[in-house]
Every structure is written in structure tokens, then in C-alpha cells.
C-alpha positions in Angstrom: -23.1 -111.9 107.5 -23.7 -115.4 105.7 -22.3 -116.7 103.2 -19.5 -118.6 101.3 -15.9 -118.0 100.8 -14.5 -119.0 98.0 -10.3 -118.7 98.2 -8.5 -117.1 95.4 -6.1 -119.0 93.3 -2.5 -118.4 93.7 1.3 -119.2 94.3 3.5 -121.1 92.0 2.6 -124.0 90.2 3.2 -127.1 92.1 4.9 -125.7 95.0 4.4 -125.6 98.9 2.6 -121.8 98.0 0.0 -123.2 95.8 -3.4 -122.3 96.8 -6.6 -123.5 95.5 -5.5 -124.2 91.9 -9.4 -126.0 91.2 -10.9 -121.9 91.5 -12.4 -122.2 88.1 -14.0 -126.0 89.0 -15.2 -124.7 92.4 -16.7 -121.5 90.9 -18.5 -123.6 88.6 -19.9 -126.1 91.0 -20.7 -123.1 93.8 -22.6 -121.0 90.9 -24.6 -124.3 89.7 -25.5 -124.7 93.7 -27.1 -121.6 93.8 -28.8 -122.2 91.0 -30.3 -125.2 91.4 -31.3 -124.1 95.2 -33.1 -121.1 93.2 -30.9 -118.7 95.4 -32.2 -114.9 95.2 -30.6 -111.7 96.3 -26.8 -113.0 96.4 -24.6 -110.5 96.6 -20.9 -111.4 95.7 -18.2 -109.4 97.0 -14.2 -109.5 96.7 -13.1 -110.3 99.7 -9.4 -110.2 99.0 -6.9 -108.0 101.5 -7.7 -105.0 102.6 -6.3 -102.3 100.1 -6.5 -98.5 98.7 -8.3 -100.4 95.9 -11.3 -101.3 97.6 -11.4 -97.8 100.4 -15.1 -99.0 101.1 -17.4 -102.2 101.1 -19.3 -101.2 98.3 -16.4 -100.9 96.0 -16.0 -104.7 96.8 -20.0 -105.5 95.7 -19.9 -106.9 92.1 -22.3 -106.1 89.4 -23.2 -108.3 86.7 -25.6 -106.2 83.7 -26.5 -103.7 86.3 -27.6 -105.6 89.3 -26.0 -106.3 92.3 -28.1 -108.8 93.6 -28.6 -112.1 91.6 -31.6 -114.2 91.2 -29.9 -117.4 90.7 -33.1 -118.9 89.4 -33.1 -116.8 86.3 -29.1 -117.1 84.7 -27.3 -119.1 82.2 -24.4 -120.3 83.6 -22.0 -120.1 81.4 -22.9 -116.9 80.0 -23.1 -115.5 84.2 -18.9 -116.7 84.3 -18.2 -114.7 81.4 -19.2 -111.7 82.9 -18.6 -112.5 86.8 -14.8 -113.3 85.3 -14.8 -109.9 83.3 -16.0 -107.8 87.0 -13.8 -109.7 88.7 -10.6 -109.0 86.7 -11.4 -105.3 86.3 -12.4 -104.4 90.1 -10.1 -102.4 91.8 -8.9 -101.1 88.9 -8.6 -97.6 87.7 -10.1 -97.0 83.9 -6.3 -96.8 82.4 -4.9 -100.2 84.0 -4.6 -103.4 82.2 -5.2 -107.2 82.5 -5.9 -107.7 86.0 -6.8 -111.1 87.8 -9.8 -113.4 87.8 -9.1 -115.7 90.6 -9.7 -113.2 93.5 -11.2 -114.4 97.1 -14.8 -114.1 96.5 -17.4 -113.7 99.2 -20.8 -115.1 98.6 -23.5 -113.1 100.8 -26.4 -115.4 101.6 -29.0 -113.7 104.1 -30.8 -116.9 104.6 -28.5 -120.3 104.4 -31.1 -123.0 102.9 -30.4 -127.1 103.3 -29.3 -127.5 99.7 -27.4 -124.7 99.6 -24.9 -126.4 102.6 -23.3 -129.1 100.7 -21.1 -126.6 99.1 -19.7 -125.0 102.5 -19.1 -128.8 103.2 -17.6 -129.5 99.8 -15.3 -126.3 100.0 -14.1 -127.6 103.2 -13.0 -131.0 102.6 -11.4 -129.4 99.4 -8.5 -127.3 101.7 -9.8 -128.1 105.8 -7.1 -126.2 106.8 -9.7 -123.3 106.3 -11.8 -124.9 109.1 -8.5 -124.4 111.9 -8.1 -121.0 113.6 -5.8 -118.9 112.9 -2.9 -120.6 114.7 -2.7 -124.2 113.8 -3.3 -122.3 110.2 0.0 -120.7 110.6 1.8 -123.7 111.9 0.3 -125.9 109.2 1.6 -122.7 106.8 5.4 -122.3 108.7 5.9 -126.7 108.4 5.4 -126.1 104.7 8.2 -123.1 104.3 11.5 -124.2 103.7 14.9 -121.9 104.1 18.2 -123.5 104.3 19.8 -121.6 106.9 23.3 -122.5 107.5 25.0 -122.0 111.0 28.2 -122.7 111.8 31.4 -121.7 113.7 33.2 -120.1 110.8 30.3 -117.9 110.3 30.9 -114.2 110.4 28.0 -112.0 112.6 28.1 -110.0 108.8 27.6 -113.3 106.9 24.9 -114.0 109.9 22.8 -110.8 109.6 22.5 -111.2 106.0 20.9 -114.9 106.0 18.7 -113.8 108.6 17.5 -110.9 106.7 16.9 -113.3 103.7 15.1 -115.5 105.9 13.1 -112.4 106.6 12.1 -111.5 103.7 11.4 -115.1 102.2 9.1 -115.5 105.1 7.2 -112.4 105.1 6.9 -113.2 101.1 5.4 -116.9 101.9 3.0 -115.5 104.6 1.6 -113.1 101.8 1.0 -115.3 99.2 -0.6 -117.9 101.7 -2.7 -115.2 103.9 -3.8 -112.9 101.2 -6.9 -111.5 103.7 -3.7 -110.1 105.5 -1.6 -107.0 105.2 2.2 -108.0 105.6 5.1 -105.7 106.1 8.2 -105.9 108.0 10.1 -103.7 110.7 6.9 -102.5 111.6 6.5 -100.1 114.3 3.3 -100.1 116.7 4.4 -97.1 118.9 6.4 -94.3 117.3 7.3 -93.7 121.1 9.5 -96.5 121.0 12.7 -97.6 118.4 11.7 -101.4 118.6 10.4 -103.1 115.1 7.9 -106.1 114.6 10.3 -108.2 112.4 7.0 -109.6 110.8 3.7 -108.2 111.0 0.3 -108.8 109.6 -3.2 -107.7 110.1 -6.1 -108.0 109.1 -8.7 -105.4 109.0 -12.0 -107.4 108.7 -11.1 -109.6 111.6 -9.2 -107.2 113.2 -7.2 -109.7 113.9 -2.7 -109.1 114.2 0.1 -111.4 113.2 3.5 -110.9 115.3 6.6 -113.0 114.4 9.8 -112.3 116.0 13.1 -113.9 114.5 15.4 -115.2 117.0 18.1 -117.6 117.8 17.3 -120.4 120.2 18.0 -118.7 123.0 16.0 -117.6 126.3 16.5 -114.2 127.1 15.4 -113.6 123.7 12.7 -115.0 123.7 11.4 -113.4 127.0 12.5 -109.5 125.9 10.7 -109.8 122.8 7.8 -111.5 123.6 7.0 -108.9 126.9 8.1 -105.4 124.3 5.8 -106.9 121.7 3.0 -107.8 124.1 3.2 -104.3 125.8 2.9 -102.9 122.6 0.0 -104.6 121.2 -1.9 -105.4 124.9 -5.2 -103.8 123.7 -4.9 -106.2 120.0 -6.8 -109.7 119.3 -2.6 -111.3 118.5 -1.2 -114.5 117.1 2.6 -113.7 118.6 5.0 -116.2 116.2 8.2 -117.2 118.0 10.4 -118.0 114.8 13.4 -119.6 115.9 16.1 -120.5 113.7 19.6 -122.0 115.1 21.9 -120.6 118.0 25.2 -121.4 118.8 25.9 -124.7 120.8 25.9 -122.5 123.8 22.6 -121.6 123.8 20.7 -124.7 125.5 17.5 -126.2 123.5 15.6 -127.0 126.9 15.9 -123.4 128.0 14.4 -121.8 125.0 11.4 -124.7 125.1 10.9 -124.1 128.5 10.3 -120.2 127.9 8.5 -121.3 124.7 6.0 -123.0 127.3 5.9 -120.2 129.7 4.6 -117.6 127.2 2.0 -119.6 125.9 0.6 -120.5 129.8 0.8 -116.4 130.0 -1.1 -115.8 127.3 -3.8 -118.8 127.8 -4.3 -116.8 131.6 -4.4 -113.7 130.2 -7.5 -115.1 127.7 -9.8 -116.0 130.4 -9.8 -112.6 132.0 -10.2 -111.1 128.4 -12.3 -110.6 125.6 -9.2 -109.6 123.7 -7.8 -112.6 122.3 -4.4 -113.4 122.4 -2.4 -116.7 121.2 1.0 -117.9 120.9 2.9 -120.2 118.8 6.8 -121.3 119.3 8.1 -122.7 116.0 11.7 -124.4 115.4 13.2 -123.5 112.2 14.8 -126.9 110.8 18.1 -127.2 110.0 
């Protein structure tokens, strides 16, 4: 499928979460494209996270009057955001809820890209280009921007310990939410009821079919290696982005070792690609202190 993706609004104002906060100014300017390229048959879907809402692809396909597919040639404007805003507020929604949002990730189907309909793909992209990146510089672009003050010292009780990185846990599977909306994000996640060991962070992705792993770990080694072969035996027949989250060890748990294991899953997993068409990638990232 064709088309253009236009990335709902969200996160707090002003903050490291904030996502597309120009919706309404690029929903203008992508409606006036189509119109002025005398676009026919557009179908616009929601094309927010996979949900109970939305069970099949149909129940994402907007209707405006009646019609599903728009002749862009024929509409006012301003009078077409009206009611686009209305169906976009109210889908997903049984008859007996309320409000409902506006700014949802919106999915422009276009069976035949013309030339003047491109300059918005361009435009949308030099508006956020960390939508061009795959998946992985995406999440290390996303993890540079999260901030936790994690606090590790020597007077530290393991109790005290357990409960930061439980915080840090949740704050993180939180962020990854609000900034990867086309994902579904839970924690302590199990892949195989045969087995008692948890994802710490997981998210997926149905229409990519694509899964998120991030482990939380000290800076240390072994670590690094038990987790990373559990999770990888667990998930060996998954497309995977496997997130090493580190935050800080104790002194006695050497820096260099942890990078140099860092390095060795990643050469594992860039071997593993070439003899694949499941595709797996992995990402070692240093919580700062």
C-alpha cells in the first residue's frame, strides 16, 4: 500500500515526549495537496496502535457523508476538516463514550503516487526525519532523549535498589508508549509460558510485525550474555530490536567488559541476518548518570 502517514499529536507540552505538535498545520497543508493534485479515491485510515477498538482494517477506514473514498477535486476544505476531525474523534468509540481525540495517526491510501502529490512525503519528512531512520537509530534517538536520575551508591540498600529500578521501568516503558504509539507496550511480558523468565520491556507491533525487547541491567557481563541468549531463544523465529538498557553497577563491575559483550551480541546478530530473512537487530545503550 501507498500512501502518507501523517503522525498523531501527542506528549506533554514542551517536553522531550512532544510529538508532532503542527498536526492541525500539516493536516491542512496534506488535504490542500491532494486537492490541488485533483487526488481521487483516497482512502484515509487511522493508523494508530493496534487495539480491541479497531479488531479489523475496515473499522480503521474513515467516512466522510457516506463515502469512503474521496474525490479530492470536488471538497471544500474547511468544511472536509470539520467533518474528518468529527470521524476522527469518534472512531473507535462505542455509541455511549465521550470526547475522544482528533489528532490520531492517519494513513493516507494513494493507489497511484502522482509528481505533485510527493512534495508532501518530502515536506512531512524534513518536518520530524527521525521518521525516515529504521527502527533502531529511532529508538536510540528516542532512549538519548529520556532522562531518569538514577542514583547509585555504596549506602544503597538492594530494597532501596529494586525499587528505583522498577521506577525506571515503568518511566521507560511509559516514554516508549507515548513516543511509539504504532506499538503495543507492556512489561514482565512472557513469550513462552514454558519458561518463568519476563521481557522487562516489550513492544510489538502488529502491522510490521515487528518486536521490541529491552532488558534492564547493571553494567555488568554475565548479564548481559544470559539475558540476551534466554531472550533470543525465546523470540528466534521474531523480526527483533533486542534493547540492552544499562543503568549503573557497582565499581566492581568493569565498563570495558560489559562494552566488549555489548559488541559481541551485535556481531551475533549482524551474522545471524545474512543467513536470514528474519530480521534481527541490537542496540547497547548506557543509562547516564
Amino acid at each position: 500500500m501507498k500512501g502518507i502517514i501523517l503522525e498523531s499529536r501527542g506528549g506533554a507540552k514542551k517536553s522531550n515526549a512532544q510529538r508532532n505538535p503542527d498536526y492541525k498545520l500539516l493536516l491542512q497543508y496534506t488535504l490542500e495537496t491532494l486537492k490541488n493534485s485533483a487526488a481521487k479515491d483516497i482512502e484515509i485510515y487511522i493508523a494508530s496502535a493496534t487495539n480491541s477498538k479497531y479488531p479489523n482494517l475496515s473499522d480503521r477506514l474513515l467516512s466522510i457523508d457516506g463515502a469512503s473514498k474521496i474525490d479530492f477535486a470536488t471538497i471544500d476544505i474547511d468544511t472536509f476538516i470539520t467533518k474528518l476531525s468529527k470521524e476522527i474523534r469518534l472512531s473507535g468509540q462505542s455509541g455511549t463514550e465521550k470526547g475522544g481525540n482528533s489528532t490520531k495517526r492517519l494513513f493516507f491510501h494513494i493507489n497511484a503516487i502522482e509528481t505533485d502529490i510527493l512534495p508532501i512525503i518530502n515536506d512531512v519528512k524534513d518536518k520530524d526525519k527521525s521518521k525516515s531512520l529504521d527502527i533502531k537509530q529511532q529508538v536510540k534517538m528516542a532512549l538519548e532523549n529520556f532522562k531518569f536520575d538514577f542514583k547509585r551508591n555504596k549506602n544503597l540498600i538492594t530494597a532501596d535498589l529494586k525499587l528505583q529500578v522498577t521506577h525506571l521501568q515503568k518511566g521507560l516503558k511509559d516514554y516508549l508508549g507515548t513516543t511509539f504509539e504504532d506499538y503495543q507496550w507492556q512489561t514482565e511480558f512472557k513469550p513462552d509460558t514454558n519458561r518463568k523468565d519476563s521481557i522487562d520491556i516489550y513492544g510489538y507491533n502488529k502491522v510490521l510485525d515487528m518486536y521490541i525487547v529491552v532488558e534492564l541491567d547493571p553494567h555488568r557481563a554475565d548479564s548481559i550474555a544470559k539475558k540476551f541468549v534466554s531472550r533470543l531463544a525465546m523470540m528466534v523465529n521474531n523480526n527483533l530490536l533486542y534493547v540492552a538498557y544499562l543503568y549503573p553497577g557497582t565499581d566492581k563491575m568493569p565498563v570495558n567488559e560489559a562494552y566488549k559483550y555489548l559488541g559481541d551480541c551485535e556481531t551475533i546478530l549482524d551474522v545471524l541476518n545474512t543467513n536470514s530473512d528474519i530480521k534481527k537487530q541490537f542496540l547497547g545503550f548506557f543509562l547516564e548518570q
